[in-house]
Backbone as CSV, one residue per row, in Angstrom:
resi,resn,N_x,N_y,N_z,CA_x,CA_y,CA_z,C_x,C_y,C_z
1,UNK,98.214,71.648,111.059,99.392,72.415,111.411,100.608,71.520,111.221
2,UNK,101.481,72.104,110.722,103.047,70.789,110.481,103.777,72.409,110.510
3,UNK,105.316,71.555,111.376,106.484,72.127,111.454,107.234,72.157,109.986
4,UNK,107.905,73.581,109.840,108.318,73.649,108.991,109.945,73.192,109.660
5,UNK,109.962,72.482,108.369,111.831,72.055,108.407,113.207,72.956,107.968
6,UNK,113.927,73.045,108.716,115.177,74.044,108.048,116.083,73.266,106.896
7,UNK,116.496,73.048,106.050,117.262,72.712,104.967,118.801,72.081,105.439
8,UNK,119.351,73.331,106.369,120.335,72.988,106.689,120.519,73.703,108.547
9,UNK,120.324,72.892,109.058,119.750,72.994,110.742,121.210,73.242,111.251
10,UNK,122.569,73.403,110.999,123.848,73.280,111.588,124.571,74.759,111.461
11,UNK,123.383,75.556,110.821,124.139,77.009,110.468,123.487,78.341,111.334
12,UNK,123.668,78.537,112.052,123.103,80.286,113.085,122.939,81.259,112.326
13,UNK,121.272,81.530,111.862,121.181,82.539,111.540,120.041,83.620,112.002
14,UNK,120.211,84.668,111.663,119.019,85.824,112.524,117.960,85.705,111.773
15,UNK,116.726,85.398,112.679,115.351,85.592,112.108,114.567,87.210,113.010
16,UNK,114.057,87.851,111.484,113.371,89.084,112.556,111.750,88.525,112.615
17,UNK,110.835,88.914,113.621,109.852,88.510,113.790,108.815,89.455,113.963
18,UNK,107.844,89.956,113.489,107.295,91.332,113.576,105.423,90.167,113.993
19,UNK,105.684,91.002,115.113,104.095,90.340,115.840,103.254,91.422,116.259
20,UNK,101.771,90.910,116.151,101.042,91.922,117.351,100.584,90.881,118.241
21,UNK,100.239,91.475,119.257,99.784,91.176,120.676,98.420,91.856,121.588
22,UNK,97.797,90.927,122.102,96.793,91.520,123.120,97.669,91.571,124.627
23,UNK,97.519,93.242,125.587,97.794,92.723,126.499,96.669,93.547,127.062
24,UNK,96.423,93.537,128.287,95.862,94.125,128.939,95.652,95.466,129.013
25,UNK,96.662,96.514,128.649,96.244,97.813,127.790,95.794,97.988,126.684
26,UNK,95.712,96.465,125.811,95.064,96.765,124.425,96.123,95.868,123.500
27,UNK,96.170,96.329,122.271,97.298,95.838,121.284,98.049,96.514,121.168
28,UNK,99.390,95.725,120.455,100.659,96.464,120.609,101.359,95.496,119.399
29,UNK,101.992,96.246,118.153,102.810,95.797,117.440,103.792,95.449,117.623
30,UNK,104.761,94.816,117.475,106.042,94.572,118.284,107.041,94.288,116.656
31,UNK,108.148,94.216,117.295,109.370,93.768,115.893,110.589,93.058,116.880
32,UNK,111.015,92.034,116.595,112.087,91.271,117.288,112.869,90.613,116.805
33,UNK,113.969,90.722,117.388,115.025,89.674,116.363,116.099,88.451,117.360
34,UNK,116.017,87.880,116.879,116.586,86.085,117.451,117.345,85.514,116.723
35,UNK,118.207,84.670,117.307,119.518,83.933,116.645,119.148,82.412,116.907
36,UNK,118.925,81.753,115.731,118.664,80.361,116.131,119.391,79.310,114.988
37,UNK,119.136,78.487,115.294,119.502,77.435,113.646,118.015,77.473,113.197
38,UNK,117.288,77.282,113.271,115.663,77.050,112.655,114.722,78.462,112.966
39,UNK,113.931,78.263,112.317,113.026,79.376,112.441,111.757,78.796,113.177
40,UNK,111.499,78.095,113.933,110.903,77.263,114.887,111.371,77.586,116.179
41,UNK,112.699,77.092,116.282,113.812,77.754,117.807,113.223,79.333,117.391
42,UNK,113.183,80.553,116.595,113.157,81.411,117.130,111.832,81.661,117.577
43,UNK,110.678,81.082,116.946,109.678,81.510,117.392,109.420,81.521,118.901
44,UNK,110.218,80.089,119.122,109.413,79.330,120.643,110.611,80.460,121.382
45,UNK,111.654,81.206,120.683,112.184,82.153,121.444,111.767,83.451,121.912
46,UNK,110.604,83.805,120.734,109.497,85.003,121.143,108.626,84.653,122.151
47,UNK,107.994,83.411,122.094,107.134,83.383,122.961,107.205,82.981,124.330
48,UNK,108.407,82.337,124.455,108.982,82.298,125.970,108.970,83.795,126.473
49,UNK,109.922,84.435,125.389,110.085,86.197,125.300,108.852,86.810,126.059
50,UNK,108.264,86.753,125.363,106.628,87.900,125.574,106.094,86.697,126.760
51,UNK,105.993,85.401,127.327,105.798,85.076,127.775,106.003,85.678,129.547
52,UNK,107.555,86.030,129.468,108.423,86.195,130.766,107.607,87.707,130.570
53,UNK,108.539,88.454,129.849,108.629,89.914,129.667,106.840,90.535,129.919
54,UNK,106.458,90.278,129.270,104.742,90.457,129.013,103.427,90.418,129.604
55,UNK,104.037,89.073,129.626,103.051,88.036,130.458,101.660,87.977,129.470
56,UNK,102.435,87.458,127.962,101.038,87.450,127.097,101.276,86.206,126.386
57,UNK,100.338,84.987,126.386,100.431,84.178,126.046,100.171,83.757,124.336
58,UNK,100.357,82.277,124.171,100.536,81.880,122.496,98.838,82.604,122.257
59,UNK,97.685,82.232,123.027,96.699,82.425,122.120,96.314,84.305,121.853
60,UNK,96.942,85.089,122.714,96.817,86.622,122.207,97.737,87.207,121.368
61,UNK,99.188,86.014,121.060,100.267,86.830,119.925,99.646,86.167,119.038
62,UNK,99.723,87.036,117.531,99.805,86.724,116.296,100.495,87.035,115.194
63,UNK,101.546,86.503,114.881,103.068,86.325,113.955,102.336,86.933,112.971
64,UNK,102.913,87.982,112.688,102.787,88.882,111.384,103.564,88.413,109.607
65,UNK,104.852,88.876,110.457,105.892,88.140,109.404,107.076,87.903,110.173
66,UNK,107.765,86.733,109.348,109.251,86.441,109.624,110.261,85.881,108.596
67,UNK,111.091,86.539,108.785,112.565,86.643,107.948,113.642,85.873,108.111
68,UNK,114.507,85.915,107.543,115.893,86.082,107.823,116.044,86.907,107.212
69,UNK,117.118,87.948,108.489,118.046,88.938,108.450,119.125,88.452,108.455
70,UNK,119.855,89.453,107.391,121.068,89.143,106.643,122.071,89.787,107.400
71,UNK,123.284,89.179,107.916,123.845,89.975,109.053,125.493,90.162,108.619
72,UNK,125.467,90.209,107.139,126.926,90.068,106.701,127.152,91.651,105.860
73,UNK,128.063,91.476,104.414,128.197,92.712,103.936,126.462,93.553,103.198
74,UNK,126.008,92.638,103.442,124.358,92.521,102.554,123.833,93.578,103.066
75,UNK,123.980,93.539,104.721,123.232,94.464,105.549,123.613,95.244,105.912
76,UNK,125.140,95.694,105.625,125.725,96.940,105.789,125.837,97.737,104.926
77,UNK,125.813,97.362,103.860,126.085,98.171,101.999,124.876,99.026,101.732
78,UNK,124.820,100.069,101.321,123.917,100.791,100.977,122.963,99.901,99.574
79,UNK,121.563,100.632,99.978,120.469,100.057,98.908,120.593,99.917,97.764
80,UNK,120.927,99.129,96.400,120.796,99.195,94.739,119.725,98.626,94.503
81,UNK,118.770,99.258,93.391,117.997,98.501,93.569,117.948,97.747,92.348
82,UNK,119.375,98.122,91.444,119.148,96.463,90.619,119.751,95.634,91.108
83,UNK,120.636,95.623,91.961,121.146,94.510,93.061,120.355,93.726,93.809
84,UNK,119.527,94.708,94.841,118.740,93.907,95.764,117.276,94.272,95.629
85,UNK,117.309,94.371,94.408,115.401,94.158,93.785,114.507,95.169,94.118
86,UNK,113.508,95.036,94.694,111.964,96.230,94.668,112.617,96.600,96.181
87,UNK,113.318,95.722,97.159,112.907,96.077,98.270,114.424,96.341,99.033
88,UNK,114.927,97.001,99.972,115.811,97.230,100.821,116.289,96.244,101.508
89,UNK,117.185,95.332,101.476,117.317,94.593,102.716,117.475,95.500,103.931
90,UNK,116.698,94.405,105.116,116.734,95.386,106.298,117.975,94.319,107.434
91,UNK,118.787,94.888,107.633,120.018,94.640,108.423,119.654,94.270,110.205
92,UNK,120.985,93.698,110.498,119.783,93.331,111.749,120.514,94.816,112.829
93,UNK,118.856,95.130,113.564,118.908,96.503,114.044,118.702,96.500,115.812
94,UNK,118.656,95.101,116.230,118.824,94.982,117.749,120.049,94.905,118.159
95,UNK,120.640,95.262,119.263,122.185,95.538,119.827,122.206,93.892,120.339
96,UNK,121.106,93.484,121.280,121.841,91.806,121.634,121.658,90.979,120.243
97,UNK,121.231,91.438,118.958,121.814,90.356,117.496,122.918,90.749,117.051
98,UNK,122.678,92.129,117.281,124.091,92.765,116.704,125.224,92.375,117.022
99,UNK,125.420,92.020,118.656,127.106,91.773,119.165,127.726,90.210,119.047
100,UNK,126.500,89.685,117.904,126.956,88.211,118.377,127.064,87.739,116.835
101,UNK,127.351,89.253,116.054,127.554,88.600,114.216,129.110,88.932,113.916
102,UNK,129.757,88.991,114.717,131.428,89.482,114.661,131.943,88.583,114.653
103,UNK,132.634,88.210,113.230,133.438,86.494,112.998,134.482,86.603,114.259
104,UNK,134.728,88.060,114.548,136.358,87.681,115.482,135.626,87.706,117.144
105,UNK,134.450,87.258,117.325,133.841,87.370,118.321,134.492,86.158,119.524
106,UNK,134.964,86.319,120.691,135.426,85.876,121.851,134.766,85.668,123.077
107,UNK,134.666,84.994,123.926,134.274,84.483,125.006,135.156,83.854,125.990
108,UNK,135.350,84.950,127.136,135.704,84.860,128.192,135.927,82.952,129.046
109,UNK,136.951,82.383,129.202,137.291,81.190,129.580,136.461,80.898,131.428
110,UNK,135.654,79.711,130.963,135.048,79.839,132.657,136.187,79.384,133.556
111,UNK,135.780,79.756,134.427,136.854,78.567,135.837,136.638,77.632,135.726
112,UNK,137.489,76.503,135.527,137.558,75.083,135.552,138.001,74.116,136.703
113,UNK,137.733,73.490,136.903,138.100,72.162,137.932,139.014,71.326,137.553
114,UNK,140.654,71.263,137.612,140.648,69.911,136.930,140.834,68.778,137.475
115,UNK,140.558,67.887,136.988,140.142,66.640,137.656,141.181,65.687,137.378
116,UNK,141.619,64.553,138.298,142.564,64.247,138.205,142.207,62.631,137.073
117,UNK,143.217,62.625,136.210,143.070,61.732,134.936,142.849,59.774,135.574
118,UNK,143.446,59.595,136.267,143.818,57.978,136.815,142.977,57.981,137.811
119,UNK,141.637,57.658,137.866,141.311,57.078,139.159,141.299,56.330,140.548
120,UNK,142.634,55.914,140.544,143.589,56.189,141.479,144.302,57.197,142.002
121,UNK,144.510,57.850,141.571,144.677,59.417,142.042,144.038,60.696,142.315
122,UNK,142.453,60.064,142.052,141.243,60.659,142.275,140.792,60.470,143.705
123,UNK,140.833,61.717,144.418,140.200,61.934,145.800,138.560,62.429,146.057
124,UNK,138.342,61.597,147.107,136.588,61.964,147.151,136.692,63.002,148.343
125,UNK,137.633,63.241,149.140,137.613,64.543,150.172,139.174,64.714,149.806
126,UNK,139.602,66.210,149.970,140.838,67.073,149.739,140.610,67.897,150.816
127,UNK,142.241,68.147,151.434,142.298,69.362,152.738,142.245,70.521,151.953
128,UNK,142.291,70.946,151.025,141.840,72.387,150.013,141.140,72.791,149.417
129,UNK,140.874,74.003,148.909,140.323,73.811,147.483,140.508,73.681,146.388
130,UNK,139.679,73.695,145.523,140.264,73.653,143.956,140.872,75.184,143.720
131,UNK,142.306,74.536,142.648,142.415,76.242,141.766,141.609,76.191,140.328
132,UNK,140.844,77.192,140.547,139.746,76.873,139.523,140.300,78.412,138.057
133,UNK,141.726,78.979,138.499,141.414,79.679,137.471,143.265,79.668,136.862
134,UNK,142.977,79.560,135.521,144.087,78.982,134.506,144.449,80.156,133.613
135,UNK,145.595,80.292,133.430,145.992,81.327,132.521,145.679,80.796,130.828
């Protein structure tokens, strides 16, 4: 068994993962999709997945196939098939891959602490609290 290596490990992209599974009602096909840099991170992201969710471990899943899904104009454009060959690209079709392929995508600023720069002017007890939220 050897890990496969990613080419270029610094870029986020969607892998879909189509598995079956033993659980205790029997088998069950499954299809899933994950955002990782490697296709390694997503696996160990299914099986934590079905791990929590399931409660079915590495030796009853068995990885069918896995991809990368194309999450740009590729996967929104309708099918050609002298463009994109014998087969359809398939676009990514889960809502939590979906909301996180939007270049103008934003994230809410946490509350911060700030801390005072000169350690001399750094206190180990204060009569207040912190203002932890910044325009």
């Amino acid at each position: 068994v050897s890990e496969i290596r990613e080419k270029n490990s610094n870029i986020v992209k969607n892998y879909g993962v189509t598995i079956k599974y033993n659980s205790r009602s029997g088998t069950h096909n499954m299809y899933k999709e994950f955002r990782d840099v490697s296709i390694c991170g997503a696996i160990e992201q299914m099986y934590s997945e079905l791990a929590g969710r399931h409660r079915a471990r590495f030796h009853s899943i068995q990885i069918v196939d896995t991809r990368i899904v194309p999450a740009g104009a590729r996967a929104l454009r309708r099918y050609n098939p002298e463009v994109d060959g014998e087969f359809a690209p398939i676009g990514v079709k889960r809502p939590a891959v979906k909301q996180c392929i939007d270049s103008k995508i934003r994230f809410p600023l946490p509350h911060r602490v700030a801390r005072a720069s000169a350690k001399a002017t750094r206190s180990t007890f204060l009569a207040k609290r912190p203002t932890t939220f910044f325009h």
